[in-house]
KEVOZA-438688 format. One record per residue: residue number from 0; z negated, y negated, x of N, C-alpha, C, O in turn; residue in three letters. Coordinates in Angstrom, 1 decimal. Example, Ala and Ser with C-alpha at 12.3 -4.5 7.8 and 13.67 -1.06 7.14 Angstrom:
2
<i: 0	nZ: -7.8	nY: 5.7	nX: 13.2	caZ: -7.8	caY: 4.5	caX: 12.3	cZ: -7.8	cY: 3.3	cX: 13.2	oZ: -8.5	oY: 3.3	oX: 14.2	aa: ALA>
<i: 1	nZ: -7.1	nY: 2.2	nX: 12.8	caZ: -7.1	caY: 1.1	caX: 13.7	cZ: -7.9	cY: 0.0	cX: 12.9	oZ: -8.0	oY: -1.1	oX: 13.4	aa: SER>
REM end
This chain:
102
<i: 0	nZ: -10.5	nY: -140.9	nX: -68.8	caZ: -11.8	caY: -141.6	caX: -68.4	cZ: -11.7	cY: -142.0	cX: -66.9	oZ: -11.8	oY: -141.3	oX: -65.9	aa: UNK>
<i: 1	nZ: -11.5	nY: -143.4	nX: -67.1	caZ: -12.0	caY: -143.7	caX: -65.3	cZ: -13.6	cY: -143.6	cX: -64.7	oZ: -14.6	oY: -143.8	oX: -65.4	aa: UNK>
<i: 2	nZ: -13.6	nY: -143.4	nX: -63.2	caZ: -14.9	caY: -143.2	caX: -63.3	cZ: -14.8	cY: -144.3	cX: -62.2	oZ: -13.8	oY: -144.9	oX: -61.8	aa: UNK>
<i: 3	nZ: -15.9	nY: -144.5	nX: -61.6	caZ: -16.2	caY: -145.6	caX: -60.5	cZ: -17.5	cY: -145.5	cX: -59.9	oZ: -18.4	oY: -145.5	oX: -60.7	aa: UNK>
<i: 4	nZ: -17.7	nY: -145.5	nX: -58.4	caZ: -19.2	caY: -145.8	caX: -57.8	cZ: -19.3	cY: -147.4	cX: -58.0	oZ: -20.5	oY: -147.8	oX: -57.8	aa: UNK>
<i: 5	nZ: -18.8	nY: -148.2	nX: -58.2	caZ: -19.1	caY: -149.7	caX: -58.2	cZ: -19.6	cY: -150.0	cX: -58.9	oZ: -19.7	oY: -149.2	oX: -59.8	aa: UNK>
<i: 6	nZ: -20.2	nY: -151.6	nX: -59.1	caZ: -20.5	caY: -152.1	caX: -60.4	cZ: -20.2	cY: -152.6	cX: -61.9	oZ: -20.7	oY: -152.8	oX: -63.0	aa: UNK>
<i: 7	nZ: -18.4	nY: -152.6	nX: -61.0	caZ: -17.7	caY: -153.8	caX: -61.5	cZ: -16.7	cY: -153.2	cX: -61.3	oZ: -16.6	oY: -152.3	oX: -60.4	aa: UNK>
<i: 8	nZ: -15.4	nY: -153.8	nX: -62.1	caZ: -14.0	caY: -153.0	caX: -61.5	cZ: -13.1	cY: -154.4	cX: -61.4	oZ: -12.7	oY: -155.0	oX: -62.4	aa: UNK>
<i: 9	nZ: -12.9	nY: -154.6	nX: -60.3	caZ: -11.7	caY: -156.0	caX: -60.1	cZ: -11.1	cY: -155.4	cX: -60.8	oZ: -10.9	oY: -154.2	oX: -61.1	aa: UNK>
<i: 10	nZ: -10.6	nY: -156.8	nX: -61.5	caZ: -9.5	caY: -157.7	caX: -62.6	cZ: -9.5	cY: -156.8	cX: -63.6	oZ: -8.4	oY: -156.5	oX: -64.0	aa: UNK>
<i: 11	nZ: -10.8	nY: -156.2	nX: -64.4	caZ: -11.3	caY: -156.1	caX: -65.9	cZ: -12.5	cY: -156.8	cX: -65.9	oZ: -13.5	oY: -157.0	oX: -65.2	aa: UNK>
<i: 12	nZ: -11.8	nY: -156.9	nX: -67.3	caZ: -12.7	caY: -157.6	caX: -67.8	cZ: -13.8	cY: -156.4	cX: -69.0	oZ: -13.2	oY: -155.9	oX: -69.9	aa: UNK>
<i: 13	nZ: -15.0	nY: -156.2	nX: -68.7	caZ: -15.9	caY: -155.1	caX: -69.5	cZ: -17.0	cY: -155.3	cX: -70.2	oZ: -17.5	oY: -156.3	oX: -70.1	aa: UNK>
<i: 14	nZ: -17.5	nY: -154.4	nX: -71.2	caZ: -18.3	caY: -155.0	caX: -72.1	cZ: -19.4	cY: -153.6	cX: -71.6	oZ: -18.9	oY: -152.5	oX: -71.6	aa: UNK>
<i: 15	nZ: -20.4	nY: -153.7	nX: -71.4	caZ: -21.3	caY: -152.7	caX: -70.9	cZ: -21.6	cY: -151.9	cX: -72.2	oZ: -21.9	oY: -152.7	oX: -73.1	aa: UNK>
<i: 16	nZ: -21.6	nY: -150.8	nX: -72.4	caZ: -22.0	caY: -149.8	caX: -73.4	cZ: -23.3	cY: -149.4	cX: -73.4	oZ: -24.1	oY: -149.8	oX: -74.3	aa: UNK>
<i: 17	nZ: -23.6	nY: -148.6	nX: -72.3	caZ: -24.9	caY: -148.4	caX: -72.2	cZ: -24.7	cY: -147.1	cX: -71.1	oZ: -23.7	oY: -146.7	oX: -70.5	aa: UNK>
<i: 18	nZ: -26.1	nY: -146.7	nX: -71.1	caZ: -26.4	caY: -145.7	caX: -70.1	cZ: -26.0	cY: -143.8	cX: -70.2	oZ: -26.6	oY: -143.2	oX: -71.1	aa: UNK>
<i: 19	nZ: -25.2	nY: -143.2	nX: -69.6	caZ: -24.4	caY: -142.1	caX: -70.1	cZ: -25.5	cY: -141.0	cX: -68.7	oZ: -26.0	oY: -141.6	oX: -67.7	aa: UNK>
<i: 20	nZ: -25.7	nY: -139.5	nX: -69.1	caZ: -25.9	caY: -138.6	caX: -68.1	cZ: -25.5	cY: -137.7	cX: -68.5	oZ: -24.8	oY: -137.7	oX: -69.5	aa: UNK>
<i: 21	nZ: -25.8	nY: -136.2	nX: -67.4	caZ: -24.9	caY: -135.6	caX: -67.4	cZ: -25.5	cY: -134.2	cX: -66.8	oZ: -25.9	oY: -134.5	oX: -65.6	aa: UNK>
<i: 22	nZ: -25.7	nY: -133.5	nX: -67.0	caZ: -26.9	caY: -132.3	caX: -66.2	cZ: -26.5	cY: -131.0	cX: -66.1	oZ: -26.5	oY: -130.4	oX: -67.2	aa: UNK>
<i: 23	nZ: -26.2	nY: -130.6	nX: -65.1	caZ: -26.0	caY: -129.0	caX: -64.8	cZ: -27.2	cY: -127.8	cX: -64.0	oZ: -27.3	oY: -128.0	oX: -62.8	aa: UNK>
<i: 24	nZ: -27.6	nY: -127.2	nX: -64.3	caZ: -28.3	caY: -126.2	caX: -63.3	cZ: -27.5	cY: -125.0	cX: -63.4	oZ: -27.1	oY: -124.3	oX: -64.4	aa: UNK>
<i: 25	nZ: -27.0	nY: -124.7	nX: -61.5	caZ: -26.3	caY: -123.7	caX: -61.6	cZ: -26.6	cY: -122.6	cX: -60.4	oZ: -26.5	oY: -123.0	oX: -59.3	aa: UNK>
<i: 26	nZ: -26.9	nY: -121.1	nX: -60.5	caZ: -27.2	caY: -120.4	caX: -59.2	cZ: -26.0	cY: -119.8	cX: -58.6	oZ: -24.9	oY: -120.1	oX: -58.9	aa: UNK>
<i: 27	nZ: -26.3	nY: -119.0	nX: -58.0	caZ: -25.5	caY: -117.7	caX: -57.6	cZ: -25.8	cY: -116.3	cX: -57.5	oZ: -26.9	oY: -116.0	oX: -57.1	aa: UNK>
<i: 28	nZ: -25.0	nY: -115.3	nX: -57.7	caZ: -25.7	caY: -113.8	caX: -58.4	cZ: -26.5	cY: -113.4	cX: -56.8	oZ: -26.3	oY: -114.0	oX: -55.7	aa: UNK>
<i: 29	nZ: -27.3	nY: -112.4	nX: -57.0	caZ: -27.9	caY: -111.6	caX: -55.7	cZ: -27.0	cY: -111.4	cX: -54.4	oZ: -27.4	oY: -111.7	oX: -53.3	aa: UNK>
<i: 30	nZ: -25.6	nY: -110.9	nX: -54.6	caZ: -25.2	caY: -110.5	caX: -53.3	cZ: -24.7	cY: -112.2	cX: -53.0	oZ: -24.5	oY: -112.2	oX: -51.8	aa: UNK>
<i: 31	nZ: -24.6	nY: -113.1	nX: -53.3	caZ: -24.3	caY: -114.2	caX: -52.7	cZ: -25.5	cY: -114.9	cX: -51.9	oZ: -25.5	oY: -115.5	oX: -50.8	aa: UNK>
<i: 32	nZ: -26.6	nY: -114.5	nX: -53.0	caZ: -27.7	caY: -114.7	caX: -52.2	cZ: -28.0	cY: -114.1	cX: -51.3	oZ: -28.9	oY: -114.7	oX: -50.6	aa: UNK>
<i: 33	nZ: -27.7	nY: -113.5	nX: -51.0	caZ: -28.3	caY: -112.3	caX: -50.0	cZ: -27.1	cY: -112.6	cX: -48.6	oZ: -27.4	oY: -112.5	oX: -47.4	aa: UNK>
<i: 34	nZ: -26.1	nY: -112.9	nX: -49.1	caZ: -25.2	caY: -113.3	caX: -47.6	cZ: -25.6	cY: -114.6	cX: -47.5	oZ: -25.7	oY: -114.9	oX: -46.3	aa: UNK>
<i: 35	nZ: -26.0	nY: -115.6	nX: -48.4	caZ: -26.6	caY: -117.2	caX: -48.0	cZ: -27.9	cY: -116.9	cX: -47.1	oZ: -28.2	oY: -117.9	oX: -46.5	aa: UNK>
<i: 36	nZ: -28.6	nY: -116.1	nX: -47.0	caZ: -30.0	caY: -115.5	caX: -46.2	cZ: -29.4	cY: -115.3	cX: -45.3	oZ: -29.7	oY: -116.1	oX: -44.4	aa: UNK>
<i: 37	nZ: -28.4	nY: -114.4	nX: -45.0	caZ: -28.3	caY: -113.7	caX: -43.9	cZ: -27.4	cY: -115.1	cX: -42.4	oZ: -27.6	oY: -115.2	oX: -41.2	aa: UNK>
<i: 38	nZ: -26.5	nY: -116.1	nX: -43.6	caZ: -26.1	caY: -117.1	caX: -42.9	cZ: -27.2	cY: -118.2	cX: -42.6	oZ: -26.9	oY: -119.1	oX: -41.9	aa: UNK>
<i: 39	nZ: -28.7	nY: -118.2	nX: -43.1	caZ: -29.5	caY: -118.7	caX: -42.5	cZ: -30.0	cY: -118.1	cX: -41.5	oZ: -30.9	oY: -118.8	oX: -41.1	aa: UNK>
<i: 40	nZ: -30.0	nY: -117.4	nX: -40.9	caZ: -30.2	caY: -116.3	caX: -40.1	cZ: -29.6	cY: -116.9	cX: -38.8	oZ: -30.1	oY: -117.5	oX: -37.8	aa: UNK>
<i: 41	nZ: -28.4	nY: -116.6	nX: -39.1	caZ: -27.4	caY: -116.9	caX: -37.6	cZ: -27.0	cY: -118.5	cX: -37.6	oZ: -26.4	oY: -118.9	oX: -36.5	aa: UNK>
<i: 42	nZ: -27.2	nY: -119.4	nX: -38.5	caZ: -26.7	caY: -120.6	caX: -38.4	cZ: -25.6	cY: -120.8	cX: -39.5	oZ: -25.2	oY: -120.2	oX: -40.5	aa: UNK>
<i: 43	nZ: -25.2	nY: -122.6	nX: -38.8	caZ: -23.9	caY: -122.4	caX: -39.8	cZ: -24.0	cY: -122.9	cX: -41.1	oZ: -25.1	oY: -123.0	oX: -41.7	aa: UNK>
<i: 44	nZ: -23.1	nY: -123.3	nX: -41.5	caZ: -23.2	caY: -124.1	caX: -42.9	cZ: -22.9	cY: -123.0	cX: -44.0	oZ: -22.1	oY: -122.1	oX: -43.9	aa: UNK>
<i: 45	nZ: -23.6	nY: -123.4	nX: -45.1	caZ: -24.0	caY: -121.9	caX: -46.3	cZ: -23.2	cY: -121.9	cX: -46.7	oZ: -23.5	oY: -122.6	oX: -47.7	aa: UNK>
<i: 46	nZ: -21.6	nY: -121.5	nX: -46.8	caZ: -20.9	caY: -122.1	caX: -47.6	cZ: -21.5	cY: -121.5	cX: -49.2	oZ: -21.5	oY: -122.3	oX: -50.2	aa: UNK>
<i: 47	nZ: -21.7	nY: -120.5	nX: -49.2	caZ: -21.7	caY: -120.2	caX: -50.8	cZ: -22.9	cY: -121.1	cX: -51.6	oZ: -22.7	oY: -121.3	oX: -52.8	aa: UNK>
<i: 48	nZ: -24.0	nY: -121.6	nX: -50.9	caZ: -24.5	caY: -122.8	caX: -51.2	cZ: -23.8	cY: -124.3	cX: -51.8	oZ: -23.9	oY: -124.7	oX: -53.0	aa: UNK>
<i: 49	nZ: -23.2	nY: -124.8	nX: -50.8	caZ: -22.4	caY: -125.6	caX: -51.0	cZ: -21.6	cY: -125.5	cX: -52.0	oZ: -21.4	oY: -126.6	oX: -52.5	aa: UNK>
<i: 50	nZ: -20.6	nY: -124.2	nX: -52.5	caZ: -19.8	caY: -124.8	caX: -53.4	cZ: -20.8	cY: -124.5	cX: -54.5	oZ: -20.2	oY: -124.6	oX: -55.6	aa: UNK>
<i: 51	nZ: -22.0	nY: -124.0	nX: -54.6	caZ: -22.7	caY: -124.0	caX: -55.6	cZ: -23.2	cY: -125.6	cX: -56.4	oZ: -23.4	oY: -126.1	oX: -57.6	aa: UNK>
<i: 52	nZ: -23.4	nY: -125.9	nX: -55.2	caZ: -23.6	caY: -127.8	caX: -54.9	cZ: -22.2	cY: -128.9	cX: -55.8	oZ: -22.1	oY: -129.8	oX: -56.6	aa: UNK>
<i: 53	nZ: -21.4	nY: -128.2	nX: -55.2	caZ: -20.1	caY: -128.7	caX: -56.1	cZ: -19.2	cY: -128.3	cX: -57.1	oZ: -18.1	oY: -128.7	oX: -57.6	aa: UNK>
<i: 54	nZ: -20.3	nY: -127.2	nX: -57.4	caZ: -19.3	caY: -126.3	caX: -59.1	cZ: -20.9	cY: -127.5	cX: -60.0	oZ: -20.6	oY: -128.2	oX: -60.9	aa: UNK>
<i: 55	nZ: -22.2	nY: -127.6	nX: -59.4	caZ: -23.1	caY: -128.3	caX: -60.2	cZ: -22.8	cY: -129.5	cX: -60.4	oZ: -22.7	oY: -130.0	oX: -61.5	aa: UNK>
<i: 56	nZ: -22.4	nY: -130.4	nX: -59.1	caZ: -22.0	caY: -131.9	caX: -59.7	cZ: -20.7	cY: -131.6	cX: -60.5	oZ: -20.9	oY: -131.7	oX: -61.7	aa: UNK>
<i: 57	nZ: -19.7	nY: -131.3	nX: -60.3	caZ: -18.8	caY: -131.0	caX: -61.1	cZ: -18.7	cY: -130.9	cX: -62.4	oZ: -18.0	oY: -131.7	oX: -63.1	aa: UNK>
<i: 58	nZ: -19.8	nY: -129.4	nX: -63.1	caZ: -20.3	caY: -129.9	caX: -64.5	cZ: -21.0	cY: -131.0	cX: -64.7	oZ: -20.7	oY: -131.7	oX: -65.7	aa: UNK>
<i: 59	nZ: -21.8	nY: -131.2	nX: -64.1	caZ: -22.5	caY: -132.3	caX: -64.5	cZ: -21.5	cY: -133.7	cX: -64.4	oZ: -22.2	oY: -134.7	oX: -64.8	aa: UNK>
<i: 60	nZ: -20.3	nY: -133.9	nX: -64.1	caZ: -19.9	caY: -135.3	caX: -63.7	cZ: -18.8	cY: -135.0	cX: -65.5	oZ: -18.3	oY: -136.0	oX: -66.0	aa: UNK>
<i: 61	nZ: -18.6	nY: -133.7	nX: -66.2	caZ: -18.1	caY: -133.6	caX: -67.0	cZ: -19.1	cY: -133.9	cX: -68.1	oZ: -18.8	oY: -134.7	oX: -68.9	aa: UNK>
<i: 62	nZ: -20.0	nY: -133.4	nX: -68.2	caZ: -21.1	caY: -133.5	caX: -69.3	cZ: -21.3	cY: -134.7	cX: -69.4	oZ: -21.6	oY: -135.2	oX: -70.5	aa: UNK>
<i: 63	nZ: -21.1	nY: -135.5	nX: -68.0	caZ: -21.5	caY: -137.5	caX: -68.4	cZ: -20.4	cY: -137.8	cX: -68.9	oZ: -20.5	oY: -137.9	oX: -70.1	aa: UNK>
<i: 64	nZ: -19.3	nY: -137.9	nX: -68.6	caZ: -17.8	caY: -138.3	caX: -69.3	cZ: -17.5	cY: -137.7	cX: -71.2	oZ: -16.7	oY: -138.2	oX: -72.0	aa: UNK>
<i: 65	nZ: -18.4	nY: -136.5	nX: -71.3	caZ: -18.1	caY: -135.8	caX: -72.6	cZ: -19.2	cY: -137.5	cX: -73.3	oZ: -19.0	oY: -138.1	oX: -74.4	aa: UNK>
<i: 66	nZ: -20.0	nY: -137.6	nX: -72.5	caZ: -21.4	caY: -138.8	caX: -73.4	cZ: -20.6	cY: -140.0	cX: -73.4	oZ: -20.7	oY: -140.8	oX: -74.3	aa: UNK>
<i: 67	nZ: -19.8	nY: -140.2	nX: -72.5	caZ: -19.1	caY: -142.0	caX: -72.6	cZ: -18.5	cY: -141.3	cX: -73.9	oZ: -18.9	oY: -141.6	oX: -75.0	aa: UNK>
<i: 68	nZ: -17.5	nY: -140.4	nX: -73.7	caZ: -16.9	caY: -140.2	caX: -74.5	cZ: -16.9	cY: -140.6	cX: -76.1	oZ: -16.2	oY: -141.3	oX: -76.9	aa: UNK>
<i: 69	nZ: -18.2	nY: -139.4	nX: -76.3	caZ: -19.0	caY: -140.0	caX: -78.0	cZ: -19.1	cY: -141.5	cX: -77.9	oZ: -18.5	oY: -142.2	oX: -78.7	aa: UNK>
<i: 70	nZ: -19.8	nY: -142.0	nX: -77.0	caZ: -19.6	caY: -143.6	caX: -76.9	cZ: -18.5	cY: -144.6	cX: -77.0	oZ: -18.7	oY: -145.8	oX: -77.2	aa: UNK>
<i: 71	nZ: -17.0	nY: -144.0	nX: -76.9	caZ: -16.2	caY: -145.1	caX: -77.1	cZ: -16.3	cY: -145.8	cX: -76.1	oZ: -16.2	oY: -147.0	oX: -76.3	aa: UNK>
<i: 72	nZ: -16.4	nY: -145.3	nX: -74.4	caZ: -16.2	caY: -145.6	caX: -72.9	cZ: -14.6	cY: -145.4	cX: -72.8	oZ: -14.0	oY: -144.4	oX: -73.0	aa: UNK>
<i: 73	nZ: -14.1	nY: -146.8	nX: -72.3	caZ: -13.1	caY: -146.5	caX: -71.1	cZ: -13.3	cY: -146.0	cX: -70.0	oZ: -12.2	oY: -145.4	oX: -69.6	aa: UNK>
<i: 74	nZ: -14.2	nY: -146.0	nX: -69.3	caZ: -14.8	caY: -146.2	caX: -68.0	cZ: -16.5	cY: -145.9	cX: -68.1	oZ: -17.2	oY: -146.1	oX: -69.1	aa: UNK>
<i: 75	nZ: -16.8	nY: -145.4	nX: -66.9	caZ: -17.9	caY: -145.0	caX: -66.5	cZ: -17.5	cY: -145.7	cX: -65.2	oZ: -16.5	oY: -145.5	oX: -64.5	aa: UNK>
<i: 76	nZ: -19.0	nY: -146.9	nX: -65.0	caZ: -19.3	caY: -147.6	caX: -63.6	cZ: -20.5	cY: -147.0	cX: -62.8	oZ: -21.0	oY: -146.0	oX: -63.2	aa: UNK>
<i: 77	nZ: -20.9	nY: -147.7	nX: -61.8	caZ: -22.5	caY: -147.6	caX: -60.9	cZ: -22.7	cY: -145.9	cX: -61.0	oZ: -23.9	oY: -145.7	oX: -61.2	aa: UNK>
<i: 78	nZ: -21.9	nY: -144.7	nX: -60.9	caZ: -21.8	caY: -143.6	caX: -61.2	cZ: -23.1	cY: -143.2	cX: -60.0	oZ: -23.3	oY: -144.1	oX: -59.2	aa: UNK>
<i: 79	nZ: -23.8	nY: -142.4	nX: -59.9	caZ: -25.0	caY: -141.9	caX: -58.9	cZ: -25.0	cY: -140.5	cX: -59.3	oZ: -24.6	oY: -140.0	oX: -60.3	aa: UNK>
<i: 80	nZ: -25.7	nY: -139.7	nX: -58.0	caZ: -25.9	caY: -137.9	caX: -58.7	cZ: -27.6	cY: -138.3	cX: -58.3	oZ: -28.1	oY: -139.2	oX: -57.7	aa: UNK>
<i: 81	nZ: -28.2	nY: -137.1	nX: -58.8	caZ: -29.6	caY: -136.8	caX: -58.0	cZ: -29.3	cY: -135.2	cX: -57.9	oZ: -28.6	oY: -134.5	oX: -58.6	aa: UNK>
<i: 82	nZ: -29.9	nY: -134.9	nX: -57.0	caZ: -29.7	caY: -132.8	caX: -56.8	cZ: -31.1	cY: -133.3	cX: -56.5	oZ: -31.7	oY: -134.3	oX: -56.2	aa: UNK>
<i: 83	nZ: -31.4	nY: -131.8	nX: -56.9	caZ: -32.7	caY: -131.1	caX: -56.6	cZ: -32.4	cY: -129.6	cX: -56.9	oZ: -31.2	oY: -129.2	oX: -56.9	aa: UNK>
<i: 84	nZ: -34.0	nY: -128.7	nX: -57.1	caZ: -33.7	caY: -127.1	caX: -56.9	cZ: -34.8	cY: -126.4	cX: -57.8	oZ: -35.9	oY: -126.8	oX: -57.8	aa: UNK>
<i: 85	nZ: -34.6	nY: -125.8	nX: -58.3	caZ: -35.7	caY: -125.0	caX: -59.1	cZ: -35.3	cY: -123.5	cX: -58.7	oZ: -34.1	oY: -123.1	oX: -58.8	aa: UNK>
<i: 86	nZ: -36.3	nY: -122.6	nX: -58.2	caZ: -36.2	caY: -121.5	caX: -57.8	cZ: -34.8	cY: -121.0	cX: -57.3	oZ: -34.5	oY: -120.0	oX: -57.9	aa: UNK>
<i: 87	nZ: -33.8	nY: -121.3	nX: -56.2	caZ: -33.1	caY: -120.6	caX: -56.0	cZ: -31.5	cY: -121.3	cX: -56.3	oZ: -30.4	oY: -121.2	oX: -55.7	aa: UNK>
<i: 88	nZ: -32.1	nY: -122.5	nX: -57.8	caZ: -30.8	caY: -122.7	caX: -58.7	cZ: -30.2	cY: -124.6	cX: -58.1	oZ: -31.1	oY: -125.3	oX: -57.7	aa: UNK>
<i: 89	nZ: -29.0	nY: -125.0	nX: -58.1	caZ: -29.0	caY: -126.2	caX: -57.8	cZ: -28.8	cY: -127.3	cX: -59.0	oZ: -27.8	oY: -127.5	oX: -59.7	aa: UNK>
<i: 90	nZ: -30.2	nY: -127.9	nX: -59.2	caZ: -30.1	caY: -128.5	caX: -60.2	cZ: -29.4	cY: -130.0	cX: -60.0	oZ: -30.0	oY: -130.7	oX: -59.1	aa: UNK>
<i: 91	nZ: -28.1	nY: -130.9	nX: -60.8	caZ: -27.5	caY: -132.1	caX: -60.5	cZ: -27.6	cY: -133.0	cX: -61.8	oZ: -27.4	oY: -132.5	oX: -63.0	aa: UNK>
<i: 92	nZ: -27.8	nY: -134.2	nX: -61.5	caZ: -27.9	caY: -134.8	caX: -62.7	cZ: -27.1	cY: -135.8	cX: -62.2	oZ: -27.2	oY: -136.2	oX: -61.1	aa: UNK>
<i: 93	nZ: -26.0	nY: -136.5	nX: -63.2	caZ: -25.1	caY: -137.4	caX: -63.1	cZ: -25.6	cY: -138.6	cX: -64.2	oZ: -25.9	oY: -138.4	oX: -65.4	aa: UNK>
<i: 94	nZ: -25.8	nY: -139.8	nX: -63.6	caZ: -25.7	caY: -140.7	caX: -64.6	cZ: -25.0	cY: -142.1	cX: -63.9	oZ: -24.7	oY: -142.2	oX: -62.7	aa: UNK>
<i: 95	nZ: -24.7	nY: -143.2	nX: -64.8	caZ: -23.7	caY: -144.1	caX: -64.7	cZ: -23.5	cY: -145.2	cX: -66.0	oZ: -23.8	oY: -144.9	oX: -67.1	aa: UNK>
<i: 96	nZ: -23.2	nY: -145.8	nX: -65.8	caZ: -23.1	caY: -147.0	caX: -67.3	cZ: -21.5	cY: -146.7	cX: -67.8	oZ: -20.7	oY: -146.5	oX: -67.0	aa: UNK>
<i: 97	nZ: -21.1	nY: -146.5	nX: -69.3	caZ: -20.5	caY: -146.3	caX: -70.1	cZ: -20.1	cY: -148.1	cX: -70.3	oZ: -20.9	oY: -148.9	oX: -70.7	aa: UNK>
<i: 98	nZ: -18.8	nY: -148.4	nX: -69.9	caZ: -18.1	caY: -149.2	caX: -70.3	cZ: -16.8	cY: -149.2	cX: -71.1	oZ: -16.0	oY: -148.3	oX: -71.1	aa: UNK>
<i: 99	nZ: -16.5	nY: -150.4	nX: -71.8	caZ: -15.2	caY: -150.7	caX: -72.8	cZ: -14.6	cY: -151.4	cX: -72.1	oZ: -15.2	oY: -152.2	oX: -71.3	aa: UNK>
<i: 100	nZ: -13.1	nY: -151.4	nX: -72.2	caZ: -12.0	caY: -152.4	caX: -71.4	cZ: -12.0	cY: -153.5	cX: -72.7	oZ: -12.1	oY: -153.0	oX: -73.9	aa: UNK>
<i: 101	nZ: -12.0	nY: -155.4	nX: -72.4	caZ: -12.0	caY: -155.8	caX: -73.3	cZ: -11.0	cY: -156.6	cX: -73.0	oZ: -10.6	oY: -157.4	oX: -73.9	aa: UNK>
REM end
């Protein structure tokens, strides 16, 4: 599955499928929490935050490619994430257009 931020992929030619997403909510256990507090504390970038941020787009960029997939996509274009947060957890939603190589 190719994936792409663009609209359009020079020199194919595509037939639009339709609209594919993709959604993860993912936390981290207490003691990670508890050192992500303590690095808000002193400064510094959270890491255990962060890769929490990127294990969520991660699933979620798989769960949209599993949807082209049932669709009969070569390709996934105009790819976008949205994050947001619910209590603690990082919630990511992947969506993007499901395209055919024609």
């Amino acid at each position: 599955m190719q994936l792409y931020t663009t609209d359009f992929i020079t020199g194919k030619n595509i037939e639009t499928i339709g609209m594919v997403t993709g959604g993860a909510v993912t936390t981290k256990h207490v003691g990670q929490d508890f050192i992500a507090g303590v690095r808000k504390l002193v400064g510094g970038e959270v890491t255990e935050y962060s890769r929490m941020q990127d294990e969520a787009q991660a699933q979620a960029t798989l769960a949209m490619m599993e949807d082209a997939k049932r669709m009969g996509a070569d390709a996934i274009i105009a790819i976008r994430y949205s994050i947001g947060s619910i209590e603690g957890s990082s919630k990511m939603l992947a969506f993007g257009t499901a395209v055919k190589f024609v």
